[in-house]
Structures are given as structure tokens and as C-alpha cells.
N, C-alpha and C positions, 0 to 999 in steps of 0.2 A: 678313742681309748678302748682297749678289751673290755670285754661283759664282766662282771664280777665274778669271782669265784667263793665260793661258800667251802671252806672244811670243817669237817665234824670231828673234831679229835684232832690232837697234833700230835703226832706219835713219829717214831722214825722214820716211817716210810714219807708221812704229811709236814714234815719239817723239809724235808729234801724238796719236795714240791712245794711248800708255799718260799721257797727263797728262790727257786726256779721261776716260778711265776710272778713276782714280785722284779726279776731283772728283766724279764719281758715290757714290766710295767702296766700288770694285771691288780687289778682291784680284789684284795684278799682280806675273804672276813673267816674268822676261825670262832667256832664256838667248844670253850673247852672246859674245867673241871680247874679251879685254879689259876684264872689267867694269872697271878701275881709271879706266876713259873717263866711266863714267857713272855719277858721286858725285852729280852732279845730279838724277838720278833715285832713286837711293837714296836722298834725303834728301825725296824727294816716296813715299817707302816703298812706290818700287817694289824689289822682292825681286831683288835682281840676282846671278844667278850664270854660271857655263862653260859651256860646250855639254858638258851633263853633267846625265844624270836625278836626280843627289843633289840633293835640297829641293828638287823641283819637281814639284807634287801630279799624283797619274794621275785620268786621268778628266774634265779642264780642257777647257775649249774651248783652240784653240789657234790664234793668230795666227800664219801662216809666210810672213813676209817674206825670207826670204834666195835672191837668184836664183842660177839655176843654176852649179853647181860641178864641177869636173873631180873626176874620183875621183883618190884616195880619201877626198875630206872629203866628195863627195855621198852617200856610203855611211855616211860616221859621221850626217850631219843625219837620215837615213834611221833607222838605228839608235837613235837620240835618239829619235824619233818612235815609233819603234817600242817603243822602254820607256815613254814616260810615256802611252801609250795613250789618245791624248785621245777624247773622244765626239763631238767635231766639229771638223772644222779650216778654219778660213778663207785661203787662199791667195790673196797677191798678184801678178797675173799681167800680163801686157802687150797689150796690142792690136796690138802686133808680131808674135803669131803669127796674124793675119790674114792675113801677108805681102802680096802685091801688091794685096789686094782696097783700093779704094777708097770701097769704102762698106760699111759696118758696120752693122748690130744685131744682136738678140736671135738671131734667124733664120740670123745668116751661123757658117756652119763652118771651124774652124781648118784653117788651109792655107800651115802657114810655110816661109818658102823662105832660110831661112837657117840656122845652125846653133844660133845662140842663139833664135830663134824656137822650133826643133825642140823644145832642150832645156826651155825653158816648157813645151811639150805634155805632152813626158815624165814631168815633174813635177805635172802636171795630172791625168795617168794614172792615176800611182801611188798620187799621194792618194785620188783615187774611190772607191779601196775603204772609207774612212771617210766618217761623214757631212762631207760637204764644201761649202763654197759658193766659188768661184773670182770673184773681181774682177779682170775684163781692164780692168786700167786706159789710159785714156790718158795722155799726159805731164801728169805731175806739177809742179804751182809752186805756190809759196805765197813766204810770209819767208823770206829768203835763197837763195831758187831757182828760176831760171825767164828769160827773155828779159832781164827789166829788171836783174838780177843779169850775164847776159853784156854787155848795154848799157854798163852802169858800169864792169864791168873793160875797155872798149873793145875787146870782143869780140866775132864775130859770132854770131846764135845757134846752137844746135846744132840737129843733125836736119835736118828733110826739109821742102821747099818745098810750095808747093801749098796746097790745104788741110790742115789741121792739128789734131786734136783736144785736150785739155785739161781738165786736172780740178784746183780748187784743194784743196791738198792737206786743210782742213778738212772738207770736204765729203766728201773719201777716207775720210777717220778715222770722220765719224757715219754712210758705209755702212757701213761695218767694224764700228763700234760696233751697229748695228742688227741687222745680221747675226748679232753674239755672240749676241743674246734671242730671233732668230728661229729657227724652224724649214727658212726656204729654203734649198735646195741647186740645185745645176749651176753654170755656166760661162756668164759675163755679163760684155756690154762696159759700161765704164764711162768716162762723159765729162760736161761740160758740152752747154749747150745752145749753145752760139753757137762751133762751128769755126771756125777764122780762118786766112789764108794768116802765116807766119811774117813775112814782111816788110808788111805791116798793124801785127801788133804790136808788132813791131820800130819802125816811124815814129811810132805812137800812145803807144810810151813813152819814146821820143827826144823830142817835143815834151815829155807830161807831167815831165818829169824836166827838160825844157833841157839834154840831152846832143847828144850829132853822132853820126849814124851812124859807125859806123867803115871804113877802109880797106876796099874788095872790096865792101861791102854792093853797088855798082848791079849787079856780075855776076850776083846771084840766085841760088834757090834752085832746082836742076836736079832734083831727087827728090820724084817726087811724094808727098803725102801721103795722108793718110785722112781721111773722113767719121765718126763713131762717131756711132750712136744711142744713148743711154743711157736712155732715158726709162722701159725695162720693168725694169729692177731696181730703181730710186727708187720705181718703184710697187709692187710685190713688197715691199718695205722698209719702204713709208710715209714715204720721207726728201725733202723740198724742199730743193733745190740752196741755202746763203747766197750764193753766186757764181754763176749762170747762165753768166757770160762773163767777159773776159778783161779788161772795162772797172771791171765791178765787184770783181772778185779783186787785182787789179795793186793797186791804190789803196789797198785794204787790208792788203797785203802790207807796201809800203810804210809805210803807219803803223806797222805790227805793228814792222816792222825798228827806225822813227823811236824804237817807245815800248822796246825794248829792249836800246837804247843809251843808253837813260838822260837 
């Protein structure tokens, strides 16, 4: 049987993986805020309990998706961490703590210039001292999240003009999944391969869809974005992108949403 897998947070990205991980027929324990939320996972016999070391094995890899917290809950997830002593933790992180830099890879150093930027670093820090592998993710979409989801509530999208990087959130899950069996560790950007300015995808899924842009869209987006290279963790990993870009991720989303409403 797989080694147990430990997540911290079940958030978007830790739902795609703990159902990934669970068809493999991995042993998944979620510690989270509320388990009475996720009956649905418990009945796919993920082990659901409290941000609380009781029933949840030491020595686990451990997936930690929950972003930075004001004290003093950042000192309990800390302490959590600190009791079930995992042998290796996978952190999900942002490409936010790039801050201003415009172009991203493997190569570029953390340089955030904001406060939630900082605190990713801080948390990036901490971790180090276990074995760790850090995924600086770009923006996340997949079913139910991402431009075509703002489109539909006739909303405009969120974030930053310019170019814009992007990672479907499947593709998030089997580095993360990959990661669990491997041995790589440090601090890696993660994205697809085809950046796109947000009003690109924005018009590309107003056609696809037959929606209207919404009110404000000709003013634009004034913030520039970022570039991400991701190509040298997917090789470290051995993982091939199912979504390359935004034309093939959208589409699929889309069905995913179609076929889960029945």
C-alpha cells in the first residue's frame, strides 16, 4: 500500500489532489477548519479531522496548502507541523513572491514587495528546515474557477493585466502528486506553457461561451503581469502539462463543470 499522505488545508488546489491520490489508493489524511464541510471526501475515505495532531500519522509526507495567517493561528499550523513531524513537506506557494520581476524561471530569486508576498517567503523559510519541495504556483483555473467563471457572473477578471501566467489546476495536483514519490527538493516556479495578456482570455471565452464582455472591460488592465517559465520542475518530476495553455484547459473545465451538473 502507498505511504500516507498528510494535507493541510483542503482548498482547491488539495481537493483535486486528495481525489487523485485516493484513486491511486493512497492513504489520505486532511487536517482542516470545519471537517463537517467535507462529508464528500470522507466518503471517498479521505480521513478527515481538526487542525489537531490526534489520528494523523507522524512521519507522512505532508501537503501544506494553507496561505499565510496572522498570528496566532500561524503559530498553531506551525505547531501542528511541528508534532506530526513529517519527513517531507510540499508547499504551495505563489509566483507573487517574485514581486515586480516580469520574467520568471528556475533561476529568478524571491524579491516580494508586498506583504502577503513577504509572508509566502517566510513560510518558505520555515519549512526548509525539513525536507521540502516548494511549488510557486501561478494562477490557478480549472472547473469552477478562473476567467470563464468571472465571465459568467458578468464580472471582470481578477488580477493583473499584461501578461499573465497560469496553471490548470489538474496539472497542479500531478506535480504535487509527483513530488509526494520523489525525492526533489527547493523552490520552483510553476505555470503553463502559453502566458496570455488577461484580456486575450477574457475575449477568447466570451466568444467560446457566447457571453458579452462586461461593463469597464475596454478600460484595461493597468498592472503588469508576469512571464513564468516552468519547464525545469516538470522535468525534475517527469510530468507533461494535460493543459499546455488556456485554450486547451478552458474547454475542459468547462465540460468538467457541464458533466457535474448532471
Amino acid at each position: 500500500m502507498p505511504d500516507p499522505v498528510v494535507i493541510l488545508g483542503l482548498g482547491f488546489t488539495t481537493q483535486h489532489l486528495a481525489r487523485r491520490l485516493r484513486r491511486r489508493g493512497a492513504p489520505v489524511y486532511a487536517a482542516v477548519r470545519r471537517p463537517e464541510r467535507f462529508a464528500e471526501f470522507a466518503a471517498l475515505g479521505v480521513q478527515i479531522g481538526n487542525l489537531e495532531s490526534d489520528g494523523i500519522p507522524k512521519g507522512a509526507v505532508l501537503v501544506h496548502s494553507v496561505p499565510p495567517l496572522p498570528e496566532p493561528e500561524r503559530a498553531a499550523i506551525r505547531a501542528l507541523i511541528f508534532e506530526i513531524e513529517p519527513r517531507r513537506i510540499l508547499y504551495i506557494s505563489s509566483t507573487g513572491i517574485y514581486g515586480a520581476q516580469t520574467h520568471v524561471s528556475a533561476d529568478s530569486q524571491a524579491a516580494p514587495n508586498d506583504d502577503k508576498g513577504r509572508a509566502r517567503v517566510d513560510e518558505e523559510e520555515w519549512i526548509a528546515a525539513t525536507r521540502s519541495l516548494v511549488l510557486r504556483s501561478a494562477a490557478i483555473y480549472g472547473p469552477g474557477r478562473g476567467i470563464h467563471m468571472r465571465l459568467r457572473e458578468g464580472k471582470l477578471p481578477r488580477g493583473a493585466g499584461g501578461v499573465v501566467s497560469r496553471i490548470h489546476v489538474d496539472d497542479l495536483a500531478a506535480m504535487l502528486d509527483a513530488g509526494i514519490e520523489s525525492n526533489v527538493e527547493g523552490a520552483w516556479p510553476v505555470a503553463d506553457d502559453h502566458p496570455a495578456p488577461s484580456e486575450e482570455v477574457a475575449e477568447w471565452c466570451a466568444r467560446l461561451m457566447g457571453l458579452s464582455l462586461p461593463s469597464g472591460f475596454a478600460a484595461g488592465f493597468p498592472v503588469t503581469g508576469r512571464h513564468v517559465d516552468g519547464r525545469a520542475i516538470r522535468k525534475l518530476l517527469g510530468v507533461e502539462l494535460k493543459y499546455a495553455s488556456y485554450q486547451a484547459g478552458i474547454p475542459a473545465s468547462l465540460e468538467q463543470e457541464q458533466a457535474d451538473a448532471g
